[in-house]
C-alpha positions in Angstrom: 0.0 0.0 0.0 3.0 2.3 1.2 6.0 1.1 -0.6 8.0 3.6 0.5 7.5 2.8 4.8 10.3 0.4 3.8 12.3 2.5 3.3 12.6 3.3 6.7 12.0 0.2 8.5 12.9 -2.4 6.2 12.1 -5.4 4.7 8.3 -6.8 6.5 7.7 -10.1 6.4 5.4 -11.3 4.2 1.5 -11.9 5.1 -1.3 -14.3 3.9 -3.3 -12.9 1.6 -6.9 -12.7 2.1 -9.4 -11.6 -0.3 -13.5 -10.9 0.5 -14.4 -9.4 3.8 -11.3 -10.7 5.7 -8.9 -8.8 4.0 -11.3 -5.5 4.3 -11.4 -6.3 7.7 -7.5 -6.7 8.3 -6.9 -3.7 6.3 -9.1 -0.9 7.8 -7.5 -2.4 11.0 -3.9 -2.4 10.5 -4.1 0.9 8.3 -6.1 2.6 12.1 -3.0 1.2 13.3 -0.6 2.7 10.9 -2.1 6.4 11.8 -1.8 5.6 15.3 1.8 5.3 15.6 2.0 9.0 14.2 -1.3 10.2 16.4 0.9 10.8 20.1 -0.3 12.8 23.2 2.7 14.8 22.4 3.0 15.0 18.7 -1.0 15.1 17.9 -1.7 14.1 14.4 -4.3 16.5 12.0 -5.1 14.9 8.5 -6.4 17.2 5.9 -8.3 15.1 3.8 -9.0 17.6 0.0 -11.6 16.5 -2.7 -13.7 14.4 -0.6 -16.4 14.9 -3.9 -14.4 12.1 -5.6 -13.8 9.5 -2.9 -15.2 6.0 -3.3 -17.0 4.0 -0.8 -14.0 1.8 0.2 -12.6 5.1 1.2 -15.2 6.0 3.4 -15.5 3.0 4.9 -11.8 2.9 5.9 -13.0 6.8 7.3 -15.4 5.4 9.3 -13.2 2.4 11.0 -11.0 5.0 11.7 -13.6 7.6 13.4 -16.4 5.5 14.8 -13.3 3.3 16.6 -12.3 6.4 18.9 -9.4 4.6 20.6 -7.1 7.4 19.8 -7.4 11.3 20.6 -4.9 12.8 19.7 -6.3 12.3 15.8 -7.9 15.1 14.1 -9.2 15.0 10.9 -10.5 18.1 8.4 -12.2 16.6 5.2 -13.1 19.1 2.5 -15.6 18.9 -0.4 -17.8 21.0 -3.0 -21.1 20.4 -1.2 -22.7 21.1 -5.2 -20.9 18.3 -6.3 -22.6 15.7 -3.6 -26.0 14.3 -3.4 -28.0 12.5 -1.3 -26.5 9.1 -2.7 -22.9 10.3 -2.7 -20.9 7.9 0.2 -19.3 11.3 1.8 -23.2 12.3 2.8 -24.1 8.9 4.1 -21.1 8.5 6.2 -21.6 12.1 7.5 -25.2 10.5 7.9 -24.0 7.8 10.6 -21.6 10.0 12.3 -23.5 13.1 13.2 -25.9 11.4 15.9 -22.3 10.2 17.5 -21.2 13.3 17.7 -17.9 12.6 15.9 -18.3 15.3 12.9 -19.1 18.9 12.8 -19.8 21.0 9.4 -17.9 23.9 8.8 -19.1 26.0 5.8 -16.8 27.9 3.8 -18.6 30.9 3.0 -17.2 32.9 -0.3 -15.3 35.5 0.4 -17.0 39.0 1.8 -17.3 42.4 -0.9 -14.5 43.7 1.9 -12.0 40.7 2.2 -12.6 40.8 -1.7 -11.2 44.6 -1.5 -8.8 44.5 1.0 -7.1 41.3 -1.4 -7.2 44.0 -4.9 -5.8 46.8 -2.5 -2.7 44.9 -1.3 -2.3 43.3 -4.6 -2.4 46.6 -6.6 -0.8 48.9 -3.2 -3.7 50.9 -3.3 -6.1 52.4 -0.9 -9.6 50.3 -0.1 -11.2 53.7 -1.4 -9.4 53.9 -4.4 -9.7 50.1 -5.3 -13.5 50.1 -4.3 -14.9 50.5 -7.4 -12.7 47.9 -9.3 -13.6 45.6 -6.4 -17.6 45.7 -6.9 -16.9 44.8 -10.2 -14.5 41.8 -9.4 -17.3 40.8 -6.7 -20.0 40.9 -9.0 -18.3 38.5 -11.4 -16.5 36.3 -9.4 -19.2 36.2 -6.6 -16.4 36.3 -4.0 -14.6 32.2 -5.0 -10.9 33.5 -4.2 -9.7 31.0 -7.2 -11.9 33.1 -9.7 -10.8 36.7 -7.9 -7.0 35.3 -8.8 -7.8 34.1 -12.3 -10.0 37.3 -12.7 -7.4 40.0 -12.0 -5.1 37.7 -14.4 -7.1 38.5 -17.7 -8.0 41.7 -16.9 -4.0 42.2 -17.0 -3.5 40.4 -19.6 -6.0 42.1 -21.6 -4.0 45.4 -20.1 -7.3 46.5 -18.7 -5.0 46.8 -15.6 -1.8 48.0 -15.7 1.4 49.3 -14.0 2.3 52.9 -14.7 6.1 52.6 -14.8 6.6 56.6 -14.4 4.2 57.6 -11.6 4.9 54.1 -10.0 1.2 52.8 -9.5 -1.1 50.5 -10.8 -4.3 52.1 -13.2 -7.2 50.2 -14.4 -9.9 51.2 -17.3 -13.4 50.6 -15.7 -15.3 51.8 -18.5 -13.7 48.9 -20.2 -13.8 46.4 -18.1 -17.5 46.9 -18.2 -18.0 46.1 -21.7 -15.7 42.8 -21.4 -18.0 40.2 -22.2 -16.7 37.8 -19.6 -18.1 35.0 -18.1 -19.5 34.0 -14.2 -18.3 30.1 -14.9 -14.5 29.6 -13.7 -14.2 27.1 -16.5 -15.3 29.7 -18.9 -13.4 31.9 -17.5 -10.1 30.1 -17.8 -10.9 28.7 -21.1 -10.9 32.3 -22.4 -7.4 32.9 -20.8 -6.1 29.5 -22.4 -7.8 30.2 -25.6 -5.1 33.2 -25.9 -2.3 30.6 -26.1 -1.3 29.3 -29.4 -2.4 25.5 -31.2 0.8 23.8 -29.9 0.6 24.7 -26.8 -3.3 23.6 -26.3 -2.7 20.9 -27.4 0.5 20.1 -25.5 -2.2 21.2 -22.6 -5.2 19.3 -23.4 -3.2 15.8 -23.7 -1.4 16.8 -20.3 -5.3 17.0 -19.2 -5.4 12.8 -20.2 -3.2 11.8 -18.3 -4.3 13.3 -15.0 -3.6 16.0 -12.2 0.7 14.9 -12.9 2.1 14.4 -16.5 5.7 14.1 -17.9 7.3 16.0 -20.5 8.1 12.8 -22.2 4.6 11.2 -22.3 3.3 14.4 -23.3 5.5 14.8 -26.3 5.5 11.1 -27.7 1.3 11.5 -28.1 1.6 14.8 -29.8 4.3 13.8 -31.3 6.5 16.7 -30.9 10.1 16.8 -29.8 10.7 17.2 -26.3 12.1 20.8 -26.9 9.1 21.7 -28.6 7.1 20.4 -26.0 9.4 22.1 -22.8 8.5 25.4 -24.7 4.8 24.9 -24.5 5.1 23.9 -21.0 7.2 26.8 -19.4 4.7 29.4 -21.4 1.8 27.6 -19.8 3.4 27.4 -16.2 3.9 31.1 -16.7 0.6 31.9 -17.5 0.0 30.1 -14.2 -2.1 27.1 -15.2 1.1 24.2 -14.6 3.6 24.0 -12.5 7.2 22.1 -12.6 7.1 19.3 -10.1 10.5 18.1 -10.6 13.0 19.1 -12.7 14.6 22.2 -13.7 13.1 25.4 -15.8 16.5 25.9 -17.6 17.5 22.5 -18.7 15.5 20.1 -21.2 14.9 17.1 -19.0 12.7 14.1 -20.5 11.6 12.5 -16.7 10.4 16.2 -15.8 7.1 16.3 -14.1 4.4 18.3 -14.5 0.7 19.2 -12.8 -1.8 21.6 -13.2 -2.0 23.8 -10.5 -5.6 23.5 -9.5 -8.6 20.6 -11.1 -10.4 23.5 -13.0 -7.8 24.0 -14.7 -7.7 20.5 -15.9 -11.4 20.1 -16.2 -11.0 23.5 -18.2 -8.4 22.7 -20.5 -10.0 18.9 -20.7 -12.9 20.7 -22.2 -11.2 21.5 -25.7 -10.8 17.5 -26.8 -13.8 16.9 -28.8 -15.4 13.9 -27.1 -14.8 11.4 -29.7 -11.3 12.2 -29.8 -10.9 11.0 -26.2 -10.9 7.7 -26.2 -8.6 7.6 -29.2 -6.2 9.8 -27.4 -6.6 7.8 -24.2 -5.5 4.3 -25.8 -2.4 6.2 -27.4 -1.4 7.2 -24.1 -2.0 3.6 -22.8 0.2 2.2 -25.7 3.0 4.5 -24.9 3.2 4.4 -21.3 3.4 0.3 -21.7 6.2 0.4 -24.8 8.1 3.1 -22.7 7.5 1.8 -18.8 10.6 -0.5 -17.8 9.3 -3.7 -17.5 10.6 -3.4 -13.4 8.5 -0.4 -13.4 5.4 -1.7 -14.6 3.2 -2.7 -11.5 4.0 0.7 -10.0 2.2 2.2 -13.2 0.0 -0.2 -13.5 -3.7 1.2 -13.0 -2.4 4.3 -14.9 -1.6 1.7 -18.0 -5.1 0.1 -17.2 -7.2 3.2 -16.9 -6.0 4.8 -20.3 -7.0 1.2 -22.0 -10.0 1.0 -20.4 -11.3 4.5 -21.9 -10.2 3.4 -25.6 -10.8 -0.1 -25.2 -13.8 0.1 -27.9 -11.3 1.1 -30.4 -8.8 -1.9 -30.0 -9.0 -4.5 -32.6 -6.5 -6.8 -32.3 -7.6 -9.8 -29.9 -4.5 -10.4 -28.7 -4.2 -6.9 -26.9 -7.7 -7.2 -26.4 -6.4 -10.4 -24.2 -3.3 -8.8 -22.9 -5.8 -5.8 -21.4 -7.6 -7.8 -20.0 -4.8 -9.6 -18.0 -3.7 -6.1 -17.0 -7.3 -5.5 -15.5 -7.4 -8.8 -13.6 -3.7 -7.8 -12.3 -5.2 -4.7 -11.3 -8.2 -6.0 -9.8 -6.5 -8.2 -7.4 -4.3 -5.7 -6.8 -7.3 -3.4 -5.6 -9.0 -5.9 -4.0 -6.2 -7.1 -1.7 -5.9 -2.9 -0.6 -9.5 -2.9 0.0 -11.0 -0.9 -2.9 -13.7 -3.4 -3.7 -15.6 -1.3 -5.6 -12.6 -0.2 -8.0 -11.5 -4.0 -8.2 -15.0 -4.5 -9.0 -14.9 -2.0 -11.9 -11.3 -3.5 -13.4 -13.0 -7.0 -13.3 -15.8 -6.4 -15.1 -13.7 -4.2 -17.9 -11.7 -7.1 -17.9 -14.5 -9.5 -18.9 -16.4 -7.1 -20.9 -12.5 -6.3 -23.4 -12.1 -10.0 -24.2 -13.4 -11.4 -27.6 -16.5 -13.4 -27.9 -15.3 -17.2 -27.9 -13.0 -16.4 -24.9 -14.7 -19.0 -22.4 -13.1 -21.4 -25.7 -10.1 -19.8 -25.9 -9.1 -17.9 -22.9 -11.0 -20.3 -20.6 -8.5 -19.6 -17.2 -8.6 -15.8 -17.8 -12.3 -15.8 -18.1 -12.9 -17.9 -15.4 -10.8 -16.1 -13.2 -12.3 -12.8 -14.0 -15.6 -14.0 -13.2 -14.5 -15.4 -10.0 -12.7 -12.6 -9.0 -15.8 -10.1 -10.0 -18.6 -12.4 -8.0 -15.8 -12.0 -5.2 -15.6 -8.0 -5.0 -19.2 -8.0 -5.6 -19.4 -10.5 -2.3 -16.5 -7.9 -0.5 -19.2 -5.0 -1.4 -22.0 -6.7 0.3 -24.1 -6.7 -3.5 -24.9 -10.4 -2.5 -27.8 -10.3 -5.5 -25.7 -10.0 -8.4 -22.7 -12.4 -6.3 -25.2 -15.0 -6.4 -26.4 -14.8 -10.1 -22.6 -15.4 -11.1 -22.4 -18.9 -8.8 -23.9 -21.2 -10.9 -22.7 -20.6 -14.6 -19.2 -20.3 -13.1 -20.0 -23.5 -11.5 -21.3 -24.9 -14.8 -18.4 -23.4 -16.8 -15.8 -25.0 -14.3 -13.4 -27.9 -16.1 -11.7 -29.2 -13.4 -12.4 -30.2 -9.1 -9.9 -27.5 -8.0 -12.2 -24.8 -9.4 -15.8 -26.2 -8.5 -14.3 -25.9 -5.2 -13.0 -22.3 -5.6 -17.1 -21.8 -6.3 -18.6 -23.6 -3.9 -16.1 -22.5 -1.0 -16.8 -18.2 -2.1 -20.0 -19.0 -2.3 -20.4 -20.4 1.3 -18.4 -18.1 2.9 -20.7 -15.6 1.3 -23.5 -16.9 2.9 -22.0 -17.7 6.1 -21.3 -13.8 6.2 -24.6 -13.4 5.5 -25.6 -15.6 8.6 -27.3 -17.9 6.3 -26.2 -21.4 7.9 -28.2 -23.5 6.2 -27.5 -22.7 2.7 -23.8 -22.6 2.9 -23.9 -25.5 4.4 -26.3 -27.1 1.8 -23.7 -25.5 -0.5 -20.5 -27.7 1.2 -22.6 -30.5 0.8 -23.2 -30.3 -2.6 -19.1 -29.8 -3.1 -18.9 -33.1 -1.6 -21.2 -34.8 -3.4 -19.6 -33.5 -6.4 -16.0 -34.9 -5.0 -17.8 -38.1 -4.6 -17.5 -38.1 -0.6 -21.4 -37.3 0.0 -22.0 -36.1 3.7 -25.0 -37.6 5.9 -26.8 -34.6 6.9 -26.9 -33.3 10.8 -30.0 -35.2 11.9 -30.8 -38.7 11.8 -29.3 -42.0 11.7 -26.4 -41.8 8.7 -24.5 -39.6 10.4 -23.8 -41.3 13.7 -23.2 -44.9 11.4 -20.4 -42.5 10.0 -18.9 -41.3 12.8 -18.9 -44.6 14.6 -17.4 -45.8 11.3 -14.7 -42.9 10.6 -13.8 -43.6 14.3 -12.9 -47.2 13.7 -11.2 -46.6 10.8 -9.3 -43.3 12.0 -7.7 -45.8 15.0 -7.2 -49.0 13.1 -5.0 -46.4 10.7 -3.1 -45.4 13.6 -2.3 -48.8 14.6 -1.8 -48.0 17.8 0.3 -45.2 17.9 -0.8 -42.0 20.2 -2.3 -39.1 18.8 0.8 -37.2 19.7 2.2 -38.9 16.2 0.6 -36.2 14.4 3.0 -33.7 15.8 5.7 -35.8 14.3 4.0 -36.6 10.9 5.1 -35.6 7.4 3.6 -33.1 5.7 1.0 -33.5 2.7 1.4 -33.3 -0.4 -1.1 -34.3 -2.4 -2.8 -31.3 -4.0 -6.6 -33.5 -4.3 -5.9 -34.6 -0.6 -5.3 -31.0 0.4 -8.2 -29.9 -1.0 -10.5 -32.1 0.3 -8.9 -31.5 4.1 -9.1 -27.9 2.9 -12.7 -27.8 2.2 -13.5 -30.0 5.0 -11.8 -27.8 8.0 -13.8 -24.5 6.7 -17.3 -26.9 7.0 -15.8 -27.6 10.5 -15.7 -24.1 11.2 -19.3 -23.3 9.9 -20.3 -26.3 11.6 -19.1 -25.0 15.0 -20.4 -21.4 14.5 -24.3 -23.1 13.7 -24.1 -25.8 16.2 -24.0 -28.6 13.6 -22.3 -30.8 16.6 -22.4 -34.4 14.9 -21.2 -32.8 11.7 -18.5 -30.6 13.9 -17.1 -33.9 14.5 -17.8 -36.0 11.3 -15.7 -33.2 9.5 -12.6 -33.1 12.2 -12.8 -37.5 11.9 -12.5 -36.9 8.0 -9.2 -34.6 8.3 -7.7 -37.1 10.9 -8.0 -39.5 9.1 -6.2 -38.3 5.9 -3.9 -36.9 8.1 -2.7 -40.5 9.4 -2.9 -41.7 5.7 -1.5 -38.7 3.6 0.4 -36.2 5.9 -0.9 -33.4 8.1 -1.5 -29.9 7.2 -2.8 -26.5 8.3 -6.3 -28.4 8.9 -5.1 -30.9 11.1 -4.6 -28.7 14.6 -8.4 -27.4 13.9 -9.7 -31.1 14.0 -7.4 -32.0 17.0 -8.9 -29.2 18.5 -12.2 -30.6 17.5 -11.2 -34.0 19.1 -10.7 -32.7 22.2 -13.7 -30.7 22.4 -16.4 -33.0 21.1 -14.7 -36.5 21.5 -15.9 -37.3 25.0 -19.8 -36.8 23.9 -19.3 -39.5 21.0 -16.8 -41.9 22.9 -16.3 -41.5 26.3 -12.6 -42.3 26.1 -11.2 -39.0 27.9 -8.0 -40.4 27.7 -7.6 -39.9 24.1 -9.6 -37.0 24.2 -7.0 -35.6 26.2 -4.2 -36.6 24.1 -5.8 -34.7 21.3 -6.0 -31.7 23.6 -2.1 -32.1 24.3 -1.6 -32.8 20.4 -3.9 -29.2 19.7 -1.4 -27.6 22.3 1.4 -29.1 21.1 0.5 -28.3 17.1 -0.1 -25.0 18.4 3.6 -24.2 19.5 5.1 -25.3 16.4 2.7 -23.7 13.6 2.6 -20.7 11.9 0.1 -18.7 12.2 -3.0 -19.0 9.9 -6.6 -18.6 9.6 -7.2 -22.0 10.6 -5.3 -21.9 13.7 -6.7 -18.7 14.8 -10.2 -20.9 14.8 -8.5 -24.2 16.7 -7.6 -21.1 19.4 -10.7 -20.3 19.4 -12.3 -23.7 20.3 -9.8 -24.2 22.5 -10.9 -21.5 25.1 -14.1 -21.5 24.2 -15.3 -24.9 24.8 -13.9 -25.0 29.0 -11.5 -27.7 27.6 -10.6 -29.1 31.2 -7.4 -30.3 29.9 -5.9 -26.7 29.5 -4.6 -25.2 32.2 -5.6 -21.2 33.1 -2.6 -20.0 32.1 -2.2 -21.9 28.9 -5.4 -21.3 27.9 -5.0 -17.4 28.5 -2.2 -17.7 26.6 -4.0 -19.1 23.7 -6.3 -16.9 24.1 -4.5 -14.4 23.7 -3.1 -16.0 20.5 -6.4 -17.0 18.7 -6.8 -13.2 19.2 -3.9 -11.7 17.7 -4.5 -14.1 14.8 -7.9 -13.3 14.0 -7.1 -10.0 13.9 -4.0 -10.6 11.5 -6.6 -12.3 9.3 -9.5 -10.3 9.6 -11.6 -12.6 11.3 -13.1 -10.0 13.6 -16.6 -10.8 13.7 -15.5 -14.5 15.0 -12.2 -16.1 16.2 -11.0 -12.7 17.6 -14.3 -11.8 19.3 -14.6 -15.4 20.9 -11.1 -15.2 22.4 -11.2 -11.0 23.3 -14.5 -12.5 25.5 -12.6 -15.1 26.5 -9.5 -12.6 27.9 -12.2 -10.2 29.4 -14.3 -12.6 31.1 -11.1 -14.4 32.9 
């Protein structure tokens, strides 16, 4: 997200990557964090938040987290916005919605300037008296209506036009009223600067209005290669514009032609001004040229750090590409940037690069560009999940289901899906959904209720200790690892049915699951599943078998697996059973101490709303 932290405290290690609510969970968490190292007693932190008009949801969720929380005080944060350019709709006015009856927001208008302020400015700029500036003032105020941006931009043409002027002999500025009564001039700031940039020559519009395409920053280099000028030619056109005051140099030097220097405009009316002058259906032509060059002329090492800049210019000229091969190669770039998005917790822009992705690619694509279509229909019913627009999520299941050639990706399906609706607190569908993966994998389930299921576990019982052969469950700890990517799928898929099992009170199938895992486990290896169904052992075992001294040898096993695992979604839920279920075996300090652990974890893996609230109960209650 921050690249450049790094810099100053080196390499981090590397985190699981989470995807759907989890990771937007984990991120508005650690990012709160992130502020509050900066946000002392001392050394109080004040964030000035500019443009709110154009934020996204993801961005005012991440606002909220961060003010709704209230763990730190020494944070204080000013958001600005053009109140015109929000509605009713707009996510700035619902979260302002939520946070008024908390008290945590107060509106500040930002009235234009007064007729006097208005005069007092003209005066000092023009080292006159108020009286003598008065009358140039009501004019100025009557145009600009007091915006201190169109004042500025005002007083600019009317000296341009010489309507104001400095007399060099008597040493004072003049100005022709008469005159600047009859100039026709406008009471819209883009219409007002338009005029001003009108007065500039065609090369250096145009040098303007392509700078406009590629943002609020553009490089001299970019610039010229689309209007295909040399980069003296187009340094020129750039130093006249930044001295009519509509650019300025970011980096680089004014004196010497350098092709890396940057540019911006120095204010977004500007850009929206000068944006104007590109007819509308030269815009998209434009925009793919500019895609096309910032990819031939990115380094390759550079190109993820440019990345949604490359994507965004071939998105808005995408109609215009031909070629299915680059219509393919977009496309990858969108899913590249849509995981990319997603894993920072902008759903609803990952959402947008998805679909542009699926929408690019030709026609026969689910023939041939199966993986890339199926993956960018998993990964939009995924960001559609992360944005809570269950509906459409759910319309999305079933052909991807359908279209899916292979085990590995049914199961992708079927395990999005039930987590969706185990979000959703809809227990019995996504467990109806695992079911159905089963059957598919040709290891059908008994369901909760009724006879089959206890014939299976008495059954998975004997077979899970005649594979043993009498060696203690403690073996486990000792075991190989698996390896077989079908085995590991299956263990995979049948640990997160454990988990939703637990959460709905499925008890026999709770324990049918964690028999399945143990017993591939003995047979195949053990794996991140394998401390959850230990756990699961421990906690359930004695209802089904009364043998509490194995049970408590699974407990010891759990502990044991515990100490020498890494930390992972999984094993923040086996922590999580562990305290929760008033495992006799535990000790209070070890199981305060795994308490503590199934905490941290399920925080570190944005499991929030279950393994970290069980155990932060847990820690409060003992």
């Amino acid at each position: 997200m921050i690249p450049e932290v790094e810099l100053i405290i080196g390499k981090t290690q590397t985190t699981a990557i989470l995807s759907g609510q989890e990771g937007q969970v984990r991120f508005n968490l650690l990012f709160q964090k992130f502020i509050d190292v900066f946000a002392l007693p001392d050394y109080p932190l004040v964030m000035i938040l500019d443009d709110l008009q154009w934020a996204d949801g993801s961005t005012m969720s991440l606002l909220q987290q961060i003010l709704v929380s209230q763990e730190n005080p020494n944070l204080l944060i000013f958001g600005t916005f053009r109140d015109n350019e929000v509605d009713e709709n707009h996510p700035l006015t619902k979260l302002i919605e939520k946070l008024h009856p908390l008290g945590l927001v107060k509106n500040i208008s930002l009235k234009p300037l007064e007729f006097d302020s208005v005069n007092r400015l003209i005066c000092d700029t023009l080292h006159s008296t108020k009286e003598q500036t008065q009358p140039l003032s009501e004019l100025v105020f009557e145009k600009t209506q007091g915006n201190p941006f169109f004042v500025n931009q005002f007083m600019q043409i009317l000296y341009r036009e010489q309507l104001v002027s400095f007399d060099e002999k008597k040493l004072v500025w003049r100005w022709d009223l008469e005159s600047i009564k009859k100039l026709d001039i406008t009471d819209n700031i883009v219409d007002l600067l338009l005029i001003k940039i009108n007065k500039l020559s065609q090369q250096v519009k145009r040098v303007l209005s392509i700078g406009a395409l590629f943002g609020t920053n553009f490089t001299l280099k970019a610039v010229a290669l689309v209007a295909n000028l040399t980069y003296e030619e187009t340094r020129e056109a750039l130093l006249l514009s930044v001295k009519e005051g509509l650019i300025k140099l970011v980096s680089g030097k004014h004196y010497v032609c350098d092709e890396d220097d940057s540019y911006a405009f120095i204010h977004d009316r500007v850009q929206q001004a000068v944006g104007t002058m590109i007819q509308s259906n030269q815009k998209p032509y434009l925009r793919l040229q500019i895609g096309r060059i910032l990819l031939k002329y990115t380094p390759e090492a550079d190109i993820d750090k440019k990345l949604f800049d490359i994507v965004s210019q071939f998105n808005s000229g995408a109609d215009l590409i031909v070629d299915d091969e680059e219509k393919v190669m977009v496309s990858q770039f969108n899913y590249k940037a849509s995981k990319r998005a997603l894993g920072s917790a902008a759903a609803d822009f990952a959402a947008e690069y998805a679909k542009a992705g699926i929408e690019i690619l030709p026609p026969n694509s689910w023939e041939c560009n199966y993986e890339l279509m199926f993956d960018l229909y998993s990964l939009y019913a995924e960001c559609l999940y992360t944005l809570g627009d269950f509906e459409q999520s759910e319309k999305l299941y079933p052909s991807l289901i359908e279209k899916a050639r292979t085990e590995e990706k049914k199961m992708e399906v079927y395990s999005l899906q039930s987590r969706q609706y185990e979000f959703q607190g809809k227990y019995p569908e996504a467990m109806a959904s695992y079911m159905t993966a089963f059957e598919i994998l040709g290891l059908p389930l008994p369901p909760e209720n009724g006879p089959e299921i206890q014939e299976e576990i008495k059954s998975d019982l004997d077979s899970m200790f005649k594979a043993l052969n009498g060696r203690p469950p403690e073996w486990l700890a000792e075991a190989p690892e698996m390896t077989d990517p079908r085995k590991l799928l299956i263990t995979q898929l049948l640990s997160s049915m454990q988990t939703l099992a637990y959460i709905a009170s499925y008890h026999n199938l709770f324990f049918c699951t964690a028999l399945k895992v143990l017993k591939y486990n003995i047979a195949y290896g053990v794996c991140s599943a394998t401390i959850q169904s230990c756990v699961a052992y421990s906690v359930s075992g004695h209802s089904f078998t009364h043998e509490y001294t194995t049970v408590k040898a699974f407990a010891d096993t759990s502990v044991k697996l515990l100490k020498q695992s890494k930390r992972s979604m999984l094993r923040g839920g086996a922590c999580a059973s562990l305290v929760g279920s008033g495992n006799s075996f535990l000790s209070p300090t070890e199981r305060h101490q795994i308490g503590v652990e199934g905490f941290e974890t399920g925080v570190e893996f944005g499991c929030m709303a279950s393994y970290a609230s069980y155990c932060a109960a847990f820690i409060k209650i003992n």
